[in-house]
N, C-alpha and C positions, 0 to 999 in steps of 0.2 A: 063467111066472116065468123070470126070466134065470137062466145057466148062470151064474155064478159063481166064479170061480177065484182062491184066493188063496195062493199061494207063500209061505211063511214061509224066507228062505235067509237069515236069522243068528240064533245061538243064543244071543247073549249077554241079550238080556232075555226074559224069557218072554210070551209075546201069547196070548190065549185066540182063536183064530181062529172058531173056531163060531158064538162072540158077535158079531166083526166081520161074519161071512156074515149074521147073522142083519138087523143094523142096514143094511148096503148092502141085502140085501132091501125093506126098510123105507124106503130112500134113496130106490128105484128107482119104489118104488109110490108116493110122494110126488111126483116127479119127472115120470112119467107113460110111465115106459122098460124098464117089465117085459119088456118086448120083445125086449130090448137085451143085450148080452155086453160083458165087457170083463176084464182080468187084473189081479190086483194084487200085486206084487213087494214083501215086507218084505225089506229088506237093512240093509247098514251105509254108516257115512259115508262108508268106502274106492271103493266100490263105487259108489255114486250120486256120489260126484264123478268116477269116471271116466265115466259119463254125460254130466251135468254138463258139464263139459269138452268130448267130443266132441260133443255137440248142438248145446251153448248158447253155446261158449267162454267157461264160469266154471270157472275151475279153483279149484272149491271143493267142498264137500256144501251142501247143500241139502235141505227137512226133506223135499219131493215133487216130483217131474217125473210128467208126462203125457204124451204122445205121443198123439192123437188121429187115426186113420186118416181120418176125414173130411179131413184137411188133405193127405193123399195122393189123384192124380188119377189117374184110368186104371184097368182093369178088369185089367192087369197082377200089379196088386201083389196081387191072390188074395184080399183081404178079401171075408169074406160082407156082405151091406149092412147088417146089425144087428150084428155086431161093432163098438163104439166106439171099443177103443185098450187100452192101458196105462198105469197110474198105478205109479209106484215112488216108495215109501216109505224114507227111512233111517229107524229102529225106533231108531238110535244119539243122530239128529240128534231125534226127535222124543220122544224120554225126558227128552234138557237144557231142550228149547222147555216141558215139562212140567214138572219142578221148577222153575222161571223160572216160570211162571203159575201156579203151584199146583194143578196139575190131576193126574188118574192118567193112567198112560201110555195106556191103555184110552179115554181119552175125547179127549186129544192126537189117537190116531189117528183116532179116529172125525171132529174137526173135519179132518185134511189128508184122508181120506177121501173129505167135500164138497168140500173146493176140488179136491183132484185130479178129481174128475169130472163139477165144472162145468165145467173147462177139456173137456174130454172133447168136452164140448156145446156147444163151441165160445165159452163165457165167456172173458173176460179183462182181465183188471182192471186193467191196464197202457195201455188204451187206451176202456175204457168210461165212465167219468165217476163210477165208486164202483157202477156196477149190479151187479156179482159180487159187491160186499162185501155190501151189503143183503142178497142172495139168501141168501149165507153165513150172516149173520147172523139173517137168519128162520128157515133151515132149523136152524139149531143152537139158536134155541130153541124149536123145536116138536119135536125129535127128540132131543136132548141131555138 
């Protein structure tokens, strides 16, 4: 089973994290990447748009970013081969995307969740033809 790490760094909504560990578990064995390591950063809107900005040049928030190590080349940069990246979460931006759909914050995160860690695996649905959305969409209703 993968190692797991999930940073909770804002306090303003409260997140049951054990449940999140428990469903990326759950992601992963779906997925086929029990194998696999990766980090996930809860923060707020301030914070992920400073991200945001320096990555992407959106000087905005934004509900998730990824950072996927496979997209770094060279034995340099110190990754183990089964470490996939980091997904950061705004907990701030993805509580408003929830009241707006009617959803609990709890299941918000769980859908940016999937898309943060499809990007992970190298998905992107900016340039796919809709294949990330389908995926998204299956995996949330077999897992949701």
């Amino acid at each position: 089973m993968p190692d797991l790490v999930i940073l909770n760094r804002q306090r303003r909504h409260p997140v049951r994290v054990p449940s999140l560990k428990r469903f990326l578990l759950r992601l992963c064995l779906r997925l086929g990447i029990a194998d696999k390591e990766f980090a996930v950063f809860l923060t707020n809107d301030r914070t992920i748009r400073r991200f945001n900005r320096r990555y992407r040049g959106h000087d905005k928030a934004t509900d998730v970013l990824s950072f996927a190590t496979h997209r770094l080349s060279g034995p340099s940069w110190g990754f183990e081969k089964d470490y996939l990246g980091d997904i950061i979460i705004s907990v701030e931006r993805a509580r408003h995307q929830a009241v707006e759909e009617k959803r609990s914050l709890h299941q918000e995160l769980r859908i940016l969740l999937i898309h943060g860690l499809l990007h992970l695996l190298g998905h992107d649905h900016e340039s796919d033809r809709g294949q990330m959305r389908r995926k998204e969409l299956r995996l949330q209703k077999d897992l949701l």
